[in-house]
C-alpha positions, 0 to 999 in steps of 0.5 A: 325138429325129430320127433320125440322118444325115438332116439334110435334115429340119430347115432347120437343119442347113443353117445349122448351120455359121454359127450356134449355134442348134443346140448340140453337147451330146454325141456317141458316136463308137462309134455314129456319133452326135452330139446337138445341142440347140436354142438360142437367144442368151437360152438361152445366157445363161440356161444356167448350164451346157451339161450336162444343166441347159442351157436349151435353146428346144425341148424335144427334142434332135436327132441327126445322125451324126458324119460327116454333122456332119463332112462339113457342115463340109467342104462349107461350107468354113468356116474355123477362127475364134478362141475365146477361153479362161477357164481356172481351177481350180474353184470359184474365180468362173469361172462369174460372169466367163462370165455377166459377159462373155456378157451384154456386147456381142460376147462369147458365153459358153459354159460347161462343154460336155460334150464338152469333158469327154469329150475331156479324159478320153480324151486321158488314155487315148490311149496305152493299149492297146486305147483306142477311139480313135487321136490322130488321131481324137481331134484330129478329135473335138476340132477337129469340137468347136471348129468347133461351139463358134467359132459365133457369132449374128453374124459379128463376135462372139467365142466366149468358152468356159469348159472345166470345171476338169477339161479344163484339159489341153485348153488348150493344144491349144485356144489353139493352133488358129489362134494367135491365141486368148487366155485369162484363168487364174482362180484363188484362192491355196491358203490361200483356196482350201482352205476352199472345197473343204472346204464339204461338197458341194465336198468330196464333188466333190474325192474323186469327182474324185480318185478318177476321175482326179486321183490318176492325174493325180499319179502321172504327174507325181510319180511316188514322191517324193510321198507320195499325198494322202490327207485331204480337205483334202490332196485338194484341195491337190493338185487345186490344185496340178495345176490351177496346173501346168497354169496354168504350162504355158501361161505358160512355152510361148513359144507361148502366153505372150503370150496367157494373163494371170492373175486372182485371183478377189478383184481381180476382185471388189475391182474389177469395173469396171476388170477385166471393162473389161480383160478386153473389151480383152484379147478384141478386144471394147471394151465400155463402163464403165456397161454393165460397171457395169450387167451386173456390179452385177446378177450380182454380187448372186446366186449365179452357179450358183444364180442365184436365190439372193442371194451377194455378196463380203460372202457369200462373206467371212462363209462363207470365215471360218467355214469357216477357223474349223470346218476349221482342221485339215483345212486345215493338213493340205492346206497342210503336204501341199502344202509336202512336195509342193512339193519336187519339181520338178513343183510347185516354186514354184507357189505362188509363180507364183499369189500372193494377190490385188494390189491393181492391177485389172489381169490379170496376165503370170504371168511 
């Protein structure tokens, strides 16, 4: 890895504010670093993830200072441009609509950014004593962060970025930077979703995650009138249920309203064509019904995580089917826990706000 603040030993850093090939993977305010990876537009598509599983088209990674990243960006002037936002809760096909949409004329997809990850983390801590970082530092962190992400590899080119589940809390700081941004919320309803998160490897994720932040998440919402989850299946209810409040959030904010549309991952899969189409309009980003056709008939037979590996709605029906059969129990335990949370006025009526799949194709107000 360069060393860093020397930015001058690599021609790259010279263009590095008007194009994505160098990628902001991760950055140490504490050391003053920034690590950038080499990309190119086939090893964003190829990228499953912008993690660590990220494809890059060099092997070695670079390194610049934090303020060296800042004042390029200072010095080129460069103003803020318009992302658009997958939002969703997990599990529920975000990663298939981004490689649907990245693959489509316009449209660069980015997904899961680590840094995204970090700042949605110590926004969680900002108010506690002897935090590392004040709320102004932390909106440059989280602005330096958008300008890497907004590149595009040509000027009429729209960044569409994909947060993990875990940042939703950064949407709205995010579809507030020029108010012009949009954003798509996926989700699958409770009953459907339960099942999933109680497949073994998701179920092993959901406790980490709820132990690392989720229950702490809830305490601050619920306060003592709820009682605390504590079963597998009540874990990823209310995983859900802070997901969805999220979702709510951004559909009641006047600010952000008429920007957010809802979709169920089943109308998506019911009927690819006519959403994804949608979709491009909603983005600023027109792309035509036999390229949509083409794109979507050939992710959609693969595992979008594991693209290697044949998936398909008729997949995913078989194994949401047996998992209703061999989790039954864990799953009327996260319902019934779900009902009682629902009485407080924190997570009434989301259950209601995202109802099972319609059968109109069309993304939804929420309203």
């Amino acid at each position: 890895m360069a060393e860093p603040d020397k930015p001058r030993r690599d021609p790259r850093f010279e263009r590095l504010t008007a194009t994505p090939e160098l990628f902001l993977k991760d950055f140490n305010p504490e050391r003053d670093l920034a690590v950038l990876s080499p990309m190119s537009e086939a090893s964003y598509r190829d990228s499953v993830f912008m993690d660590d599983r990220l494809v890059r088209s060099e092997t070695r990674d670079l390194a610049l200072s934090l303020n060296a990243l800042g004042r390029l960006w200072q010095h080129s002037g460069a103003a803020a441009r318009v992302i658009h936002y997958i939002g969703h809760m997990g599990h529920c096909g975000s990663t298939l609509l981004s490689r649907i949409l990245g693959e489509l004329p316009g449209l660069h997809s980015l997904r899961e950014p680590p840094v995204l990850v970090a700042l949605s983390r110590a926004l969680r801590y900002l108010e506690s004593p002897g935090f590392g970082l004040t709320a102004f530092e932390w909106s440059q962190l989280l602005e330096l962060a958008a300008l890497m992400m907004q590149r595009t590899w040509r000027a009429s080119d729209v960044s569409v970025l994909k947060p993990t589940s875990a940042a939703g809390n950064l949407l709205p700081y995010l579809m507030n930077r020029t108010g012009d941004e949009r954003a798509v919320l996926l989700y699958v309803h409770l009953a459907d979703w339960l099942p999933i998160m109680l497949r073994p490897d998701t179920r092993r994720e959901t406790g980490l995650f709820a132990k690392d932040f989720r229950l702490a998440d809830f305490a601050a919402v619920a306060g003592d009138e709820v009682s605390s989850p504590a079963s597998p299946g009540e874990l990823a209810a209310m995983t859900w249920l802070l997901q969805a409040r999220e979702f709510a959030e951004l559909l009641d904010d006047p600010r952000t309203s008429p920007r957010v549309r809802l979709l169920h991952f089943d109308t998506l899969l019911a009927h690819p064509v006519p959403v994804i189409r949608a979709l491009c309009d909603w983005f600023g980003k027109p792309s035509p019904s036999e390229d949509i056709t083409a794109v979507a008939g050939r992710l959609m037979k693969t595992d979008a995580k594991r693209p290697g590996q044949a998936y398909g709605a008729a997949a995913r029906a078989a194994e949401l089917e047996r998992l209703r059969a061999t989790e039954t129990m864990e799953i009327e335990r996260g319902l019934a826990w779900a009902r009682a949370a629902a009485r407080n006025p924190a997570f009434s009526g989301l259950a209601q706000r995202l109802p099972p799949a319609k059968a109109s194709p069309t993304p939804s107000s929420g309203a």
